[in-house]
C-alpha positions as CSV (number, residue, x, y, z in Angstrom):
1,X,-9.5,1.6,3.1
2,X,-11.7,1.6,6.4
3,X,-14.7,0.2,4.2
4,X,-12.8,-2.7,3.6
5,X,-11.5,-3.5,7.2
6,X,-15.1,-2.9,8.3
7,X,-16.3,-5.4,6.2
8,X,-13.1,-8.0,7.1
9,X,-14.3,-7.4,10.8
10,X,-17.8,-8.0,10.1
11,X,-17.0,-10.8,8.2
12,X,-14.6,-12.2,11.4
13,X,-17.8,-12.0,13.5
14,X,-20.1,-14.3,11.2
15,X,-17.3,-16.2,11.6
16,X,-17.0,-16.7,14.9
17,X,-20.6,-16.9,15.4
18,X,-20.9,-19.7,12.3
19,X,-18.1,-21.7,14.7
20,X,-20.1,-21.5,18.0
21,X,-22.8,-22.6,15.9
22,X,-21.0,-25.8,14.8
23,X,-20.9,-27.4,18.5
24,X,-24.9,-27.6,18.2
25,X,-24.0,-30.3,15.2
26,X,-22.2,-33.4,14.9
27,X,-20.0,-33.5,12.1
28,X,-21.7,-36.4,10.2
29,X,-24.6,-33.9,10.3
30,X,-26.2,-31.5,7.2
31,X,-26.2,-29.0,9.2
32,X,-22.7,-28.9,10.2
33,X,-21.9,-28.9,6.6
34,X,-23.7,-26.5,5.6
35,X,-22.6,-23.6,8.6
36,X,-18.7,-25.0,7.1
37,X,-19.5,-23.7,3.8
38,X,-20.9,-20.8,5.1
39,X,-17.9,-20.5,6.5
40,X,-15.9,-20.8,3.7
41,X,-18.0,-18.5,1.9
42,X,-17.0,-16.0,4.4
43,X,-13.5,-16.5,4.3
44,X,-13.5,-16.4,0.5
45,X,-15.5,-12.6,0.9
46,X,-12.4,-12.0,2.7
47,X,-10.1,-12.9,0.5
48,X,-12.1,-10.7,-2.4
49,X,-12.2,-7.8,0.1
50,X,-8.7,-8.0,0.7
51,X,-7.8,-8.4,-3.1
52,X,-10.1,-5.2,-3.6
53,X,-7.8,-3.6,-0.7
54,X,-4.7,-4.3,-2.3
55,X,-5.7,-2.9,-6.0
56,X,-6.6,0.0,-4.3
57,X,-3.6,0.5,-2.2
58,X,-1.4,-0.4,-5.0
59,X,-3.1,2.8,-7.3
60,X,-2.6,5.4,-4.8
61,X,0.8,4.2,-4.3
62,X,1.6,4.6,-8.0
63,X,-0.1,7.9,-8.0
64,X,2.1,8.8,-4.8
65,X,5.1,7.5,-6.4
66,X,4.3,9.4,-9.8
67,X,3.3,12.8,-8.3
68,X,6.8,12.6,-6.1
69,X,8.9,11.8,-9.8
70,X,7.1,14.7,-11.2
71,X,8.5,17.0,-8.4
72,X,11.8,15.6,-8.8
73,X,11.8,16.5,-12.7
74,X,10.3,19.9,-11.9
75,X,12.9,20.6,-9.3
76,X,15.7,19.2,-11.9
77,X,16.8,22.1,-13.7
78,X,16.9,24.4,-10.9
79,X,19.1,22.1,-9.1
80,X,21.7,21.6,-12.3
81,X,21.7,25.0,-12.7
82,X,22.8,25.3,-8.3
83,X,25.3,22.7,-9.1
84,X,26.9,24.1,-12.0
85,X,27.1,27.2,-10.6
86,X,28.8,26.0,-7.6
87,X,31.7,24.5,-9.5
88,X,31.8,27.6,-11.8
89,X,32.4,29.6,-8.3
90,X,34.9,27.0,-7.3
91,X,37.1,27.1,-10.4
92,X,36.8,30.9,-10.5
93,X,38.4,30.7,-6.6
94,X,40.7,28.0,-7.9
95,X,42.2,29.8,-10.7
96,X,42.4,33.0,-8.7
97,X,44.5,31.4,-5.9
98,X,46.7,29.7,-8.5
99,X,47.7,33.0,-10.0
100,X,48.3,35.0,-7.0
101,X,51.6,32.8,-7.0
């Protein structure tokens, strides 16, 4: 994930530069248009880095999310077999009070 920002930031800083750049032009100038697509060039690196970013992100969240489901399965049958137990102990106590009386 840091490679990507790296290359966003570097990207921002052509950027920036390309604009101070543009002032030296006119607008009706070649030049001018050419340092705007350069420009947009840049921008579109952005976009592909950030798209890149998101795929990534978007995996290890799956694998996050899957790992955490497979705990939760694992862990299942111990706690059915707590919760089953529990009510077993609580009917036991029930029935015991009711015949007492």
């Amino acid at each position: 994930m840091l490679k990507y920002k790296n290359k966003i930031l570097k990207s921002i800083e052509k950027i920036n530069k390309l604009e101070e750049g543009l002032s030296l032009f006119e607008e009706g100038d070649e030049e001018y248009l050419s340092v705007l697509v350069k420009i947009q060039g840049l921008y579109d690196e952005i976009s592909d880095t950030a798209l890149e970013c998101f795929k990534e992100m978007t995996t290890k969240i799956r694998k996050t999310g899957q790992k955490r489901i497979g705990k939760g399965i694992e862990q299942l049958p111990h706690t059915i077999k707590e919760n089953v137990a529990d009510q077993v102990n609580e009917l036991k106590e029930s029935y015991l009070n009711e015949s007492k009386y």
